[in-house]
KOLBA-935980 format. One record per residue (C-alpha): x, y, z; residue in three letters. Coordinates in steps of 0.25 Angstrom, whole numbers, always signed. Each point is the difference from the previous one (the first is absolute). Layout:
N
east,north,up,donu
X,Y,Z,ala
...
REM end
This chain:
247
east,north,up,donu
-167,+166,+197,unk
+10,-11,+5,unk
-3,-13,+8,unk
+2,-2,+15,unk
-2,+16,+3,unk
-8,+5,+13,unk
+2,+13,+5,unk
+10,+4,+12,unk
-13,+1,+9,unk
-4,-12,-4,unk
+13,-8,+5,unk
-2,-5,+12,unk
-13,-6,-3,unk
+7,-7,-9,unk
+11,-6,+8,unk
-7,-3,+11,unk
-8,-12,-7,unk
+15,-7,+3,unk
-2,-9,+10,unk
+9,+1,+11,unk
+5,-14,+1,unk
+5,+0,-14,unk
+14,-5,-4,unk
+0,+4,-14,unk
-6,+12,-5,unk
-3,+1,-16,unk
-1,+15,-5,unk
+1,+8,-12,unk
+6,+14,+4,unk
+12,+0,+10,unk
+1,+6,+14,unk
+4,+13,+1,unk
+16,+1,+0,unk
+2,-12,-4,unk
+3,-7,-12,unk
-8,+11,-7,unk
+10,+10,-6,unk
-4,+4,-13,unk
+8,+5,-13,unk
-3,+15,+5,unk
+6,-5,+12,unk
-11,+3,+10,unk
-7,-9,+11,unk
-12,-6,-8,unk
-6,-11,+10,unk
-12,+0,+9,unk
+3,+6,+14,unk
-14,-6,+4,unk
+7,-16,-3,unk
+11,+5,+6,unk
-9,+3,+14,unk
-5,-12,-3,unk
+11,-10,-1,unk
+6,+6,+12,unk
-14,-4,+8,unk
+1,-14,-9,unk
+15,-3,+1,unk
-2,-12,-8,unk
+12,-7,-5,unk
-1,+2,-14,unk
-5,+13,-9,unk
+1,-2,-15,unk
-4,+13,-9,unk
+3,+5,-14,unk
-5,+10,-8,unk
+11,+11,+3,unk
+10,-7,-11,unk
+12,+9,+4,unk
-2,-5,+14,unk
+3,-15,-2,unk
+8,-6,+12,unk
-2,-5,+15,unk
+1,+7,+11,unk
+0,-7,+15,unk
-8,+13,+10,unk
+3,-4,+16,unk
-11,+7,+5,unk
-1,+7,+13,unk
-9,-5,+10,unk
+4,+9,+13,unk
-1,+14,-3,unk
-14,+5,+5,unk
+3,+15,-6,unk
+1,-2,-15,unk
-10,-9,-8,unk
+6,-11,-10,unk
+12,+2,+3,unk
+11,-9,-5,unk
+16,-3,+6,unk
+6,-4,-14,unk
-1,-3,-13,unk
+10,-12,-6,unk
+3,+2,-17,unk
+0,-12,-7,unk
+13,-2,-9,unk
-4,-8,-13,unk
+8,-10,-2,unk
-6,-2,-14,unk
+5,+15,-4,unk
+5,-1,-15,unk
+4,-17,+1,unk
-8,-11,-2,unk
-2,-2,+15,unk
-13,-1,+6,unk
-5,+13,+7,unk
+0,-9,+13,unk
-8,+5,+14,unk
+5,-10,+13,unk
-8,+3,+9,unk
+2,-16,+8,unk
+6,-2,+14,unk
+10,-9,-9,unk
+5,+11,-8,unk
+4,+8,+12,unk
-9,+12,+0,unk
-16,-5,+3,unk
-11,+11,+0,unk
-2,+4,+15,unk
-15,-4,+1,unk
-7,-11,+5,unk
-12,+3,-6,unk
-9,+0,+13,unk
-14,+3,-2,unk
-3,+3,+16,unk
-15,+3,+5,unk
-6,+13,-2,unk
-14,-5,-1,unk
-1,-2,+16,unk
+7,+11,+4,unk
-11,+9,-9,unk
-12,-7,+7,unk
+6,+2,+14,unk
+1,+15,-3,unk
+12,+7,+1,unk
-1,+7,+12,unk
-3,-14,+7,unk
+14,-7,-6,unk
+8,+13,+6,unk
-6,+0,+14,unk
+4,-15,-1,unk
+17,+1,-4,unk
+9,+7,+8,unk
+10,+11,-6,unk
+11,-8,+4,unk
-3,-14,-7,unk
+11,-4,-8,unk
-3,+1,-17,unk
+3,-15,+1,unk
-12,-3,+9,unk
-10,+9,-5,unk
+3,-7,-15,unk
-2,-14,+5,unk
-13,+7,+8,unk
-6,+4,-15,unk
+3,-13,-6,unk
-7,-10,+9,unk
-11,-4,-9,unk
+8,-1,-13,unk
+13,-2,+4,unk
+13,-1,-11,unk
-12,-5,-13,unk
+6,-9,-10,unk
-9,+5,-12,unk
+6,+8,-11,unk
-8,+11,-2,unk
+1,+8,-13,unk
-10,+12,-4,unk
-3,+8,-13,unk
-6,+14,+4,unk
-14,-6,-3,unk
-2,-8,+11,unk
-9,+2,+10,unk
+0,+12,+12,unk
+7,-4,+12,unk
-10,-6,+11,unk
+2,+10,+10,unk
-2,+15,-5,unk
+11,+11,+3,unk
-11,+10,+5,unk
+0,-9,+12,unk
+15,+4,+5,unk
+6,+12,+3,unk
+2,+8,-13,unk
+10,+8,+6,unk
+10,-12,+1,unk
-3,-6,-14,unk
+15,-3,-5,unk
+7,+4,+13,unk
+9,-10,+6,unk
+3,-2,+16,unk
-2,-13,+8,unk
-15,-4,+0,unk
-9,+4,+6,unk
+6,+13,+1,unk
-11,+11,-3,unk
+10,+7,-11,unk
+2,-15,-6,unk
-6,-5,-12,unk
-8,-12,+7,unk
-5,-5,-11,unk
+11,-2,-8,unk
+12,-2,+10,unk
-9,-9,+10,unk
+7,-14,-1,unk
+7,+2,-12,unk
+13,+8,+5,unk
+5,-11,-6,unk
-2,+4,-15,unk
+12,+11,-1,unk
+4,-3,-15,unk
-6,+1,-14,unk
+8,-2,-13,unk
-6,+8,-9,unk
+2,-4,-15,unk
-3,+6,-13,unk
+0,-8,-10,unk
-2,+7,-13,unk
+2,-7,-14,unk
-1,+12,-6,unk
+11,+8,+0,unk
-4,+12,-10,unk
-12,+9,+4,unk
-9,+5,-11,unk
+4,+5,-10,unk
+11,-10,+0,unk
+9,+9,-11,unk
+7,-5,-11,unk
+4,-12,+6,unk
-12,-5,+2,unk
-5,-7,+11,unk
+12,-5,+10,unk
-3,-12,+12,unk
+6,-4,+12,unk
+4,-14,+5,unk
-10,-5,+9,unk
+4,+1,+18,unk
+2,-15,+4,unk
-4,+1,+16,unk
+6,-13,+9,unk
-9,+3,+14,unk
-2,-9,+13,unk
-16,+0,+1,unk
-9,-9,+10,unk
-7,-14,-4,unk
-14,-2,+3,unk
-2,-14,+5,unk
-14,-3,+2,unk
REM end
């Protein structure tokens, strides 16, 4: 009877409409564990987005909707560990500089300010490595090929793509169907093209190892809002380095 609601099966039907080369991802709910602590204090976010933004790794995640949850968060995911799926390295809390003052509740996330968000934002090249078939791109690397070399190897066609690229969970299917990989390595990481890697997903874009995750509530009262009514919270000002697309 609420807005935005699919069912927990439904999930990854969902997310996986995100395109893959997105560097800003627009949702209602949170990902799971993260920004989405409610008022009973339990984990309300989607663990389906949050499979999907380790796959994505865009640069960017804005959500809302849990108000108790407002804040940023910056997840270094991790890319190396082939035994456990959408695994993560760390998670960086973000201090509100605007807490109680007149100050702006400020993100800098720009090389100038110190502390840029770890992702490049590569797209890499999936689509041929599908169409060869993957039994054909492992016959063709070695074990021993450096993780530098195999991600220049994916990202011949499309190398380092200037375009901002920035999805709303509506837009259209990726090109290349997941039924045409490995389900067992889907969210695993490991050096492409591993068999217990993610090919889709880490395939020239080792790159992308960052997202700032954002909820951005105005709301800052959850129904029913008490005696003080409703209560709101200061917009999130976000500062971040993103390409320009020259044509």
């Amino acid at each position: 009877m609420w807005a935005f609601g699919y069912g927990a099966d439904e999930a990854s039907q969902v997310w996986d409409s995100i395109p893959l080369d997105s560097d800003i991802v627009v949702t209602h709910t949170p990902p799971k564990y993260h920004c989405d602590e409610s008022r009973e204090r339990r984990a309300a976010g989607c663990e389906g987005l949050r499979n999907a933004l380790w796959r994505v790794r865009p640069r960017l995640a804005i959500c809302g909707h849990v108000h108790e949850g407002r804040g940023v968060e910056r997840v270094r995911w991790d890319l190396g560990v082939s035994n456990i799926k959408y695994k993560e390295i760390s998670v960086e809390r973000w201090q509100d500089p605007g807490q109680d003052s007149k100050k702006l509740s400020f993100v800098n996330l720009t090389a100038k300010g110190g502390n840029p968000i770890n992702n490049d934002g590569s797209v890499g090249n999936i689509a041929s490595v599908a169409r060869e078939g993957y039994s054909t791109v492992q016959t063709e690397t070695s074990a021993s090929t450096p993780m530098d070399t195999l991600d220049n190897r994916w990202t011949t066609s499309s190398i380092f793509s200037t375009k901002l690229h920035i999805s709303c969970v509506t837009a259209n299917p990726l090109a290349v169907s997941p039924e045409s990989l490995p389900p067992a390595t889907r969210g695993q990481g490991g050096v492409p093209p591993s068999q217990r890697c993610d090919l889709e997903a880490l395939s020239g874009r080792m790159e992308r190892q960052e997202t700032c995750i954002v909820n951005a509530a105005i709301m800052a009262s959850s129904w029913p809002h008490g005696a003080g009514g409703k209560k709101f919270n200061k917009p999130i000002v976000v500062d971040i380095d993103l390409p320009v697309w020259v044509r």
